[in-house]
C-alpha positions as CSV (number, residue, x, y, z in Angstrom):
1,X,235.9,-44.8,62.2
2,X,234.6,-47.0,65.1
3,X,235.9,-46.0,69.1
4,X,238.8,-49.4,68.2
5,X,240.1,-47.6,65.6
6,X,241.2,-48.0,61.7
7,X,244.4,-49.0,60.8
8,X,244.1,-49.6,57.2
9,X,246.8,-47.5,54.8
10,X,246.4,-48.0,51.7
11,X,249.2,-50.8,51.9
12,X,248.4,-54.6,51.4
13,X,250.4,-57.3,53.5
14,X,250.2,-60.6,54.8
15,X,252.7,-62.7,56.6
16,X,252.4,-65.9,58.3
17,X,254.6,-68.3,60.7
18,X,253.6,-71.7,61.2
19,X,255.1,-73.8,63.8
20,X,255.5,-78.0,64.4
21,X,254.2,-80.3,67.0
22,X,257.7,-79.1,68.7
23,X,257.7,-75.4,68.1
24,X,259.8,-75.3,65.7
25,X,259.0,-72.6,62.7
26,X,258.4,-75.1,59.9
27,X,257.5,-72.2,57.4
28,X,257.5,-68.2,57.6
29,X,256.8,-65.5,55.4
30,X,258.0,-61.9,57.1
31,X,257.4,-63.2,60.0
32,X,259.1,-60.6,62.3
33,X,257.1,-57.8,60.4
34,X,255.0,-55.6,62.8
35,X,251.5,-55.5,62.9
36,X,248.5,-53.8,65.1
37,X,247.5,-57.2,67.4
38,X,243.7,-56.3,67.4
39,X,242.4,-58.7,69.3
40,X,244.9,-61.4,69.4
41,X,245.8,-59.9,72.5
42,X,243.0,-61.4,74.1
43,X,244.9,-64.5,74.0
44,X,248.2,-62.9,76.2
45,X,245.4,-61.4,78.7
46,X,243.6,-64.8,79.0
47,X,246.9,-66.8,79.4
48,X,248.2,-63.5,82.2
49,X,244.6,-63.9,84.3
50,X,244.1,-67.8,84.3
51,X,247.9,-67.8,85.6
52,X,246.8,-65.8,88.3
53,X,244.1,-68.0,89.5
54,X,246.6,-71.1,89.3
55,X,248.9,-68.8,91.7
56,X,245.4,-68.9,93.9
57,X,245.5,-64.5,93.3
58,X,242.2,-64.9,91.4
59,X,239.3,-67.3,91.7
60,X,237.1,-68.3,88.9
61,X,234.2,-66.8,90.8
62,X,235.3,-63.7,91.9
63,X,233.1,-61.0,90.2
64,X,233.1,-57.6,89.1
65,X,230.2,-54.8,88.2
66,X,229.6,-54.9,84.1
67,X,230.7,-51.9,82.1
68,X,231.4,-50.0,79.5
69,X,233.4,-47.4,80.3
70,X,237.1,-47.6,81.3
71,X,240.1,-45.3,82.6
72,X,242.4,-44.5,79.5
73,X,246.2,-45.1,80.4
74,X,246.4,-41.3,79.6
75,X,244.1,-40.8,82.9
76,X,241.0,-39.9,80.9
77,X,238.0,-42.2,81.2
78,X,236.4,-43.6,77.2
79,X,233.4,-45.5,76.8
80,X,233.0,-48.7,74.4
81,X,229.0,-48.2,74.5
82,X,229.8,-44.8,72.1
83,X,230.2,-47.1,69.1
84,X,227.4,-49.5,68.9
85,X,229.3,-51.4,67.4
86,X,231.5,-52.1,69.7
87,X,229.2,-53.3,72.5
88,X,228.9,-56.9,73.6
89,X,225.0,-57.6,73.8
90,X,225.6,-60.3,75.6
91,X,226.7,-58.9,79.1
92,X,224.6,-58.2,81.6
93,X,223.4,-54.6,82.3
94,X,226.0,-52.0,83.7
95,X,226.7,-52.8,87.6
96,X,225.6,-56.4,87.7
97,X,228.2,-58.6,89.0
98,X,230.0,-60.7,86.5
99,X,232.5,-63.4,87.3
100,X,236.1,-64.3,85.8
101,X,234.8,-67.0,84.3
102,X,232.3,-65.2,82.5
103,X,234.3,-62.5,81.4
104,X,237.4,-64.9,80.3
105,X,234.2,-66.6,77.7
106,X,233.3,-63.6,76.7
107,X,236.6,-62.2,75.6
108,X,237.7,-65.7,74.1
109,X,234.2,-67.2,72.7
110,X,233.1,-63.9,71.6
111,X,235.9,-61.7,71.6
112,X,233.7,-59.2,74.1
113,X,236.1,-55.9,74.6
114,X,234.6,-54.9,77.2
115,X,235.4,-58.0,79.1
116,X,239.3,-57.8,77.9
117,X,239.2,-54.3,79.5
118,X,237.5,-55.7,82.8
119,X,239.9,-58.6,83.0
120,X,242.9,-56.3,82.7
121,X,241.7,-53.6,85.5
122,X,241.3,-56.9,87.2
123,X,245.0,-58.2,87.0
124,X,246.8,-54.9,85.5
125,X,248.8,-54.1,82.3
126,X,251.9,-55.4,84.1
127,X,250.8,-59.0,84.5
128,X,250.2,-59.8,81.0
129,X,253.4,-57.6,80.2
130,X,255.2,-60.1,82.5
131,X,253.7,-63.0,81.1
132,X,254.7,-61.3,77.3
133,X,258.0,-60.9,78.9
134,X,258.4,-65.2,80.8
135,X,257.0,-66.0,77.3
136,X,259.9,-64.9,75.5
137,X,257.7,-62.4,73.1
138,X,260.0,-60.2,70.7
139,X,257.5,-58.0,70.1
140,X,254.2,-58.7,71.0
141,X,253.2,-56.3,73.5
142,X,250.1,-54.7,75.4
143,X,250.4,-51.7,76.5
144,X,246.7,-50.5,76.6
145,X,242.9,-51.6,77.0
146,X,241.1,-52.0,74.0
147,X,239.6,-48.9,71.9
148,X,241.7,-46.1,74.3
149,X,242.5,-44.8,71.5
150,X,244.1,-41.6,73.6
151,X,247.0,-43.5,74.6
152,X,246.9,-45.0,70.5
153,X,247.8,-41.7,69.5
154,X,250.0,-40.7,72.2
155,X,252.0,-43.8,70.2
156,X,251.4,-46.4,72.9
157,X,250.3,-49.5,70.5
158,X,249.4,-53.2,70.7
159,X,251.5,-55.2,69.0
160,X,252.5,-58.2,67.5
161,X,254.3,-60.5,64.7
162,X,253.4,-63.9,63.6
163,X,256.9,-65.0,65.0
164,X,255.5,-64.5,68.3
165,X,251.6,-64.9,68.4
166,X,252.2,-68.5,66.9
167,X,254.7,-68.9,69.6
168,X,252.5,-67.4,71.9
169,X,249.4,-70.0,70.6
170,X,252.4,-72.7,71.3
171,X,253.1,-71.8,74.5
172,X,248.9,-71.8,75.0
173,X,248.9,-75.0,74.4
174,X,251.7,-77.3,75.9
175,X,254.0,-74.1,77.8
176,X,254.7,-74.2,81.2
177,X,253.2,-70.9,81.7
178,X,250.6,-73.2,83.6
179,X,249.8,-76.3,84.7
180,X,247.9,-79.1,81.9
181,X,244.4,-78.8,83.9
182,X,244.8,-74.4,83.3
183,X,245.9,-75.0,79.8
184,X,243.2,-77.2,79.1
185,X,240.4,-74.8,80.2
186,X,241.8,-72.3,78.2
187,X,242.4,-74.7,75.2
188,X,238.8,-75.4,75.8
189,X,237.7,-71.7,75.1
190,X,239.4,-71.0,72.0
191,X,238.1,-74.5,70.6
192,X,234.2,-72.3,71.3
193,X,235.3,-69.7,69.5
194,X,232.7,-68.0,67.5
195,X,235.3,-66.8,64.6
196,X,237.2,-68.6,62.6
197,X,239.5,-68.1,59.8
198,X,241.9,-70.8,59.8
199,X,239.5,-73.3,61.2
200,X,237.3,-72.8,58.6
201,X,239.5,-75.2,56.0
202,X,240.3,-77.5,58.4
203,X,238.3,-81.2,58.2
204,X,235.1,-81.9,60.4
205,X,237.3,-84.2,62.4
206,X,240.1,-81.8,63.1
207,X,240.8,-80.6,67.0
208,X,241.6,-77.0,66.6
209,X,240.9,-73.8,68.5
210,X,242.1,-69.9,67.5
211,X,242.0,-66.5,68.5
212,X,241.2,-64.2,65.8
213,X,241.1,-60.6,65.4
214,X,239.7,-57.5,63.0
215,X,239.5,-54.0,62.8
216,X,239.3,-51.7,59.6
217,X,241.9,-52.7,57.6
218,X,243.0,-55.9,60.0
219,X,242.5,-59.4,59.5
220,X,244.4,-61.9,61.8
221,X,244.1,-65.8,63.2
222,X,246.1,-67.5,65.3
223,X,245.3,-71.6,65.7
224,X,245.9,-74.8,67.1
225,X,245.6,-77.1,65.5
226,X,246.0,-81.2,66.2
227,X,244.9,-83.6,69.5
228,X,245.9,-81.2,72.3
229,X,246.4,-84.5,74.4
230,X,249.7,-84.5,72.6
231,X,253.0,-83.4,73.3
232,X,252.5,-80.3,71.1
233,X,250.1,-79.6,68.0
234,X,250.5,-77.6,64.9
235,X,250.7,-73.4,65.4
236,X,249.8,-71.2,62.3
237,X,249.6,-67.1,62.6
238,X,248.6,-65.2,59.8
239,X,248.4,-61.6,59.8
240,X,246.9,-58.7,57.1
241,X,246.6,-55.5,56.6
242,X,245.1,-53.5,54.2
243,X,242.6,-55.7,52.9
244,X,239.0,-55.5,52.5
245,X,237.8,-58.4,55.0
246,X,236.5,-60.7,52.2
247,X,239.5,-60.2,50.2
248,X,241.8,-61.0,53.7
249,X,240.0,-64.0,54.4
250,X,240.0,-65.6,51.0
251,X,243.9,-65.0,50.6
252,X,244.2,-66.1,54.6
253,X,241.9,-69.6,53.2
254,X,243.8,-70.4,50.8
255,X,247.4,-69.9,52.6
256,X,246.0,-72.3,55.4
257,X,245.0,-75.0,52.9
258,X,248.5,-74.7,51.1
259,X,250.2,-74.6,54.4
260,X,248.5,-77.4,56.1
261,X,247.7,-79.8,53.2
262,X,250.4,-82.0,54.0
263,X,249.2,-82.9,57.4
264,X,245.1,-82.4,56.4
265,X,244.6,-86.5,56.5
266,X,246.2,-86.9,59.3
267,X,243.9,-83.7,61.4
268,X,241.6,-85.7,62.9
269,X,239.7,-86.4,66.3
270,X,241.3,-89.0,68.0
Protein backbone atom coordinates (compact mmCIF):
# COMPACT_ATOMS: atom_id res chain seq x y z
CA UNK A 1 0.00 0.00 0.00
CA UNK A 2 1.41 3.32 -1.26
CA UNK A 3 1.76 6.50 1.66
CA UNK A 4 -2.13 7.74 -0.26
CA UNK A 5 -3.53 4.80 0.78
CA UNK A 6 -5.86 1.77 -0.55
CA UNK A 7 -9.37 1.88 -0.34
CA UNK A 8 -10.44 -1.00 -2.32
CA UNK A 9 -12.91 -3.67 -0.41
CA UNK A 10 -13.72 -6.19 -2.15
CA UNK A 11 -17.05 -4.28 -3.24
CA UNK A 12 -17.65 -2.99 -6.80
CA UNK A 13 -19.65 0.42 -7.39
CA UNK A 14 -20.15 3.03 -9.65
CA UNK A 15 -22.43 5.93 -9.65
CA UNK A 16 -22.62 8.89 -11.72
CA UNK A 17 -24.62 12.49 -11.85
CA UNK A 18 -24.72 14.37 -14.86
CA UNK A 19 -25.87 17.83 -14.99
CA UNK A 20 -27.35 20.42 -18.01
CA UNK A 21 -26.11 23.59 -19.37
CA UNK A 22 -28.31 24.98 -16.32
CA UNK A 23 -27.27 22.73 -13.48
CA UNK A 24 -29.97 20.85 -13.48
CA UNK A 25 -29.31 16.88 -12.75
CA UNK A 26 -30.46 15.58 -16.11
CA UNK A 27 -29.54 11.85 -15.00
CA UNK A 28 -28.16 10.09 -11.73
CA UNK A 29 -27.40 6.85 -10.62
CA UNK A 30 -26.77 6.72 -6.56
CA UNK A 31 -25.72 9.85 -6.75
CA UNK A 32 -25.73 10.83 -3.03
CA UNK A 33 -23.64 7.54 -2.33
CA UNK A 34 -20.32 8.28 -0.49
CA UNK A 35 -17.08 7.82 -1.81
CA UNK A 36 -13.18 8.49 -0.88
CA UNK A 37 -12.68 12.05 -3.19
CA UNK A 38 -8.93 11.04 -4.08
CA UNK A 39 -7.95 13.71 -5.90
CA UNK A 40 -10.97 15.39 -6.95
CA UNK A 41 -10.36 17.47 -4.19
CA UNK A 42 -7.81 19.20 -6.03
CA UNK A 43 -10.59 20.87 -7.74
CA UNK A 44 -12.30 22.45 -4.23
CA UNK A 45 -8.52 23.56 -3.25
CA UNK A 46 -7.89 25.15 -6.64
CA UNK A 47 -11.37 26.92 -6.69
CA UNK A 48 -10.62 27.91 -2.37
CA UNK A 49 -6.88 29.41 -3.42
CA UNK A 50 -7.68 31.28 -6.89
CA UNK A 51 -10.62 32.95 -4.78
CA UNK A 52 -8.12 34.20 -2.56
CA UNK A 53 -6.06 35.86 -5.07
CA UNK A 54 -9.34 37.51 -6.56
CA UNK A 55 -9.96 38.79 -2.80
CA UNK A 56 -6.07 40.24 -3.53
CA UNK A 57 -5.03 37.67 -0.15
CA UNK A 58 -2.78 35.76 -2.52
CA UNK A 59 -0.90 36.78 -5.68
CA UNK A 60 -0.09 34.52 -8.47
CA UNK A 61 3.65 35.07 -7.75
CA UNK A 62 3.90 34.65 -4.35
CA UNK A 63 6.27 31.65 -3.70
CA UNK A 64 7.01 29.06 -1.35
CA UNK A 65 10.15 26.51 -0.60
CA UNK A 66 9.36 22.90 -2.58
CA UNK A 67 8.69 19.96 -0.40
CA UNK A 68 7.83 16.80 0.47
CA UNK A 69 7.18 16.54 3.77
CA UNK A 70 4.04 18.00 5.57
CA UNK A 71 2.57 18.50 9.21
CA UNK A 72 -0.21 15.69 9.69
CA UNK A 73 -3.57 17.30 11.16
CA UNK A 74 -2.77 14.83 14.03
CA UNK A 75 0.47 17.13 14.68
CA UNK A 76 2.92 14.53 13.36
CA UNK A 77 4.93 15.51 10.32
CA UNK A 78 4.68 12.45 6.94
CA UNK A 79 6.67 12.58 3.99
CA UNK A 80 5.20 11.99 0.27
CA UNK A 81 9.00 11.36 -1.00
CA UNK A 82 8.56 7.72 1.22
CA UNK A 83 6.59 6.29 -1.68
CA UNK A 84 8.25 6.89 -4.94
CA UNK A 85 5.49 6.77 -6.25
CA UNK A 86 3.95 9.38 -4.97
CA UNK A 87 6.58 12.08 -5.90
CA UNK A 88 5.98 14.69 -8.55
CA UNK A 89 9.33 14.66 -10.63
CA UNK A 90 8.56 17.57 -11.91
CA UNK A 91 9.13 20.13 -8.95
CA UNK A 92 12.01 21.63 -8.32
CA UNK A 93 14.42 20.42 -5.66
CA UNK A 94 13.39 20.74 -1.84
CA UNK A 95 13.69 24.53 -0.73
CA UNK A 96 13.56 26.18 -4.09
CA UNK A 97 10.94 28.77 -4.32
CA UNK A 98 7.92 27.81 -6.27
CA UNK A 99 5.11 30.15 -7.08
CA UNK A 100 1.09 29.74 -6.83
CA UNK A 101 0.89 29.63 -10.18
CA UNK A 102 3.16 26.88 -10.42
CA UNK A 103 1.89 24.90 -7.83
CA UNK A 104 -2.01 25.49 -8.83
CA UNK A 105 -0.46 23.57 -12.67
CA UNK A 106 0.92 21.16 -10.90
CA UNK A 107 -1.89 20.01 -8.76
CA UNK A 108 -4.52 20.54 -11.80
CA UNK A 109 -2.29 19.52 -15.00
CA UNK A 110 -0.54 16.89 -13.25
CA UNK A 111 -2.37 16.16 -10.24
CA UNK A 112 1.18 16.90 -8.17
CA UNK A 113 0.22 16.08 -4.23
CA UNK A 114 2.73 17.58 -3.05
CA UNK A 115 1.64 20.86 -4.57
CA UNK A 116 -2.20 20.26 -3.15
CA UNK A 117 -0.50 19.92 0.29
CA UNK A 118 1.66 23.27 -0.30
CA UNK A 119 -1.33 25.15 -1.58
CA UNK A 120 -3.44 24.18 1.45
CA UNK A 121 -0.65 25.17 4.22
CA UNK A 122 -0.76 28.20 1.96
CA UNK A 123 -4.51 29.15 2.39
CA UNK A 124 -5.62 26.50 5.28
CA UNK A 125 -8.10 23.65 5.58
CA UNK A 126 -10.70 26.26 6.56
CA UNK A 127 -10.76 28.15 3.26
CA UNK A 128 -11.58 25.45 1.07
CA UNK A 129 -14.04 24.12 3.94
CA UNK A 130 -15.66 27.52 3.49
CA UNK A 131 -15.71 27.50 -0.12
CA UNK A 132 -17.24 23.56 0.31
CA UNK A 133 -19.59 25.18 2.66
CA UNK A 134 -20.66 28.90 0.02
CA UNK A 135 -20.82 26.12 -2.57
CA UNK A 136 -23.62 24.40 -1.13
CA UNK A 137 -21.67 20.78 -0.90
CA UNK A 138 -23.74 17.97 0.97
CA UNK A 139 -20.98 16.10 1.39
CA UNK A 140 -17.95 16.77 -0.23
CA UNK A 141 -15.54 17.59 2.32
CA UNK A 142 -11.61 18.12 3.01
CA UNK A 143 -10.57 17.70 6.01
CA UNK A 144 -6.90 16.65 5.41
CA UNK A 145 -3.75 16.97 3.10
CA UNK A 146 -3.18 14.37 0.87
CA UNK A 147 -1.51 10.86 1.97
CA UNK A 148 -1.73 11.85 6.07
CA UNK A 149 -2.97 8.95 6.44
CA UNK A 150 -2.74 9.45 10.45
CA UNK A 151 -5.55 11.67 10.52
CA UNK A 152 -7.27 8.82 7.73
CA UNK A 153 -7.34 6.49 10.46
CA UNK A 154 -8.19 8.60 13.21
CA UNK A 155 -11.55 8.59 10.78
CA UNK A 156 -11.00 12.14 9.36
CA UNK A 157 -11.70 11.43 5.48
CA UNK A 158 -12.00 13.23 2.17
CA UNK A 159 -15.10 13.03 0.76
CA UNK A 160 -17.44 13.26 -1.88
CA UNK A 161 -20.66 12.15 -4.02
CA UNK A 162 -21.25 12.75 -7.64
CA UNK A 163 -24.27 14.91 -6.50
CA UNK A 164 -21.85 17.34 -5.40
CA UNK A 165 -18.46 17.10 -7.43
CA UNK A 166 -20.64 17.57 -10.63
CA UNK A 167 -22.13 20.51 -8.82
CA UNK A 168 -18.91 21.48 -7.71
CA UNK A 169 -17.41 21.19 -11.69
CA UNK A 170 -20.69 23.42 -12.34
CA UNK A 171 -20.05 25.96 -10.07
CA UNK A 172 -16.14 25.79 -11.62
CA UNK A 173 -17.32 26.81 -14.55
CA UNK A 174 -20.12 29.52 -14.62
CA UNK A 175 -20.53 29.98 -10.29
CA UNK A 176 -20.12 33.11 -8.76
CA UNK A 177 -17.54 31.71 -6.52
CA UNK A 178 -15.42 34.09 -8.74
CA UNK A 179 -15.25 36.42 -11.22
CA UNK A 180 -15.38 35.13 -15.45
CA UNK A 181 -11.53 36.22 -15.83
CA UNK A 182 -10.63 33.65 -12.32
CA UNK A 183 -12.89 31.02 -13.69
CA UNK A 184 -11.46 31.13 -16.91
CA UNK A 185 -7.82 30.50 -15.77
CA UNK A 186 -8.97 27.79 -13.86
CA UNK A 187 -11.19 26.45 -16.70
CA UNK A 188 -7.98 26.78 -18.62
CA UNK A 189 -6.02 24.30 -16.32
CA UNK A 190 -8.36 21.51 -16.16
CA UNK A 191 -8.73 21.73 -20.14
CA UNK A 192 -4.34 20.76 -19.78
CA UNK A 193 -5.05 18.13 -17.78
CA UNK A 194 -2.85 15.19 -18.27
CA UNK A 195 -5.64 12.47 -17.33
CA UNK A 196 -8.62 11.91 -18.78
CA UNK A 197 -11.36 9.49 -18.52
CA UNK A 198 -14.40 11.12 -19.68
CA UNK A 199 -12.54 13.26 -22.22
CA UNK A 200 -11.28 10.40 -23.68
CA UNK A 201 -14.85 9.55 -25.70
CA UNK A 202 -15.47 12.92 -26.38
CA UNK A 203 -14.95 14.20 -30.34
CA UNK A 204 -11.61 16.04 -31.37
CA UNK A 205 -13.71 19.11 -31.58
CA UNK A 206 -15.21 18.97 -28.14
CA UNK A 207 -14.18 21.86 -25.40
CA UNK A 208 -13.93 19.97 -22.25
CA UNK A 209 -11.70 19.94 -19.16
CA UNK A 210 -11.82 17.38 -15.84
CA UNK A 211 -10.38 16.59 -12.72
CA UNK A 212 -9.80 13.08 -12.22
CA UNK A 213 -8.60 11.01 -9.48
CA UNK A 214 -7.23 7.23 -8.50
CA UNK A 215 -5.92 5.40 -5.71
CA UNK A 216 -6.04 1.48 -5.22
CA UNK A 217 -9.37 0.57 -5.68
CA UNK A 218 -10.59 4.31 -6.91
CA UNK A 219 -11.40 5.51 -10.15
CA UNK A 220 -13.12 8.96 -10.53
CA UNK A 221 -13.64 11.92 -13.31
CA UNK A 222 -15.36 14.86 -13.04
CA UNK A 223 -15.83 17.11 -16.59
CA UNK A 224 -16.91 19.87 -18.41
CA UNK A 225 -17.84 19.56 -21.07
CA UNK A 226 -19.25 22.24 -23.94
CA UNK A 227 -18.09 26.07 -25.11
CA UNK A 228 -17.26 27.52 -21.71
CA UNK A 229 -18.15 30.95 -23.30
CA UNK A 230 -21.65 29.89 -22.62
CA UNK A 231 -24.06 30.39 -20.06
CA UNK A 232 -23.25 26.95 -18.59
CA UNK A 233 -21.89 23.62 -20.19
CA UNK A 234 -22.57 19.92 -19.59
CA UNK A 235 -21.29 18.49 -15.91
CA UNK A 236 -20.79 14.59 -15.60
CA UNK A 237 -19.21 12.86 -12.29
CA UNK A 238 -18.57 9.38 -12.26
CA UNK A 239 -17.25 7.58 -9.34
CA UNK A 240 -15.79 3.69 -8.61
CA UNK A 241 -14.68 1.69 -6.34
CA UNK A 242 -13.48 -1.58 -6.27
CA UNK A 243 -12.41 -1.96 -9.60
CA UNK A 244 -9.20 -2.90 -11.16
CA UNK A 245 -8.27 0.49 -13.07
CA UNK A 246 -8.73 -1.02 -16.62
CA UNK A 247 -11.93 -2.61 -15.62
CA UNK A 248 -13.13 1.12 -14.04
CA UNK A 249 -12.18 2.96 -16.98
CA UNK A 250 -13.83 0.71 -19.56
CA UNK A 251 -17.22 0.68 -17.56
CA UNK A 252 -16.55 4.70 -16.81
CA UNK A 253 -16.09 4.84 -21.13
CA UNK A 254 -18.80 3.39 -22.00
CA UNK A 255 -21.26 5.24 -19.37
CA UNK A 256 -19.91 8.64 -20.80
CA UNK A 257 -20.61 7.61 -24.43
CA UNK A 258 -24.30 6.41 -23.35
CA UNK A 259 -24.72 9.40 -21.31
CA UNK A 260 -23.56 11.96 -23.66
CA UNK A 261 -24.48 10.52 -27.11
CA UNK A 262 -27.32 12.58 -27.43
CA UNK A 263 -25.54 15.80 -27.34
CA UNK A 264 -22.02 14.11 -29.05
CA UNK A 265 -22.80 16.17 -32.64
CA UNK A 266 -23.50 18.95 -31.19
CA UNK A 267 -19.72 18.97 -28.74
CA UNK A 268 -17.89 20.92 -30.79
CA UNK A 269 -15.27 23.96 -30.86
CA UNK A 270 -16.96 26.87 -31.64
Amino acid sequence: MGIVGDYSNGTCDISFTLRGCDGTIISQRRGEQVFYAASTIKLAVAMAVIQQIERGALDWEDTVPSTHRFTSARGETFSLADDPDEVDMELPPDGTAISVRGLLDAMITRSSNEATNMLIGIIGLPMIQRLCHDCHMQRLHVERQIGDLAARDFGTPNEVTTNDLSSLMFQAVSGTWAGEEYRSQLCGLLRRQRFPVIGDVLPSTAVWGSKSGDVVGIEHDVAFIADVGRAGALTLAICTRGYEPQAAHEAMHALAEALLDPWMDDLVDA
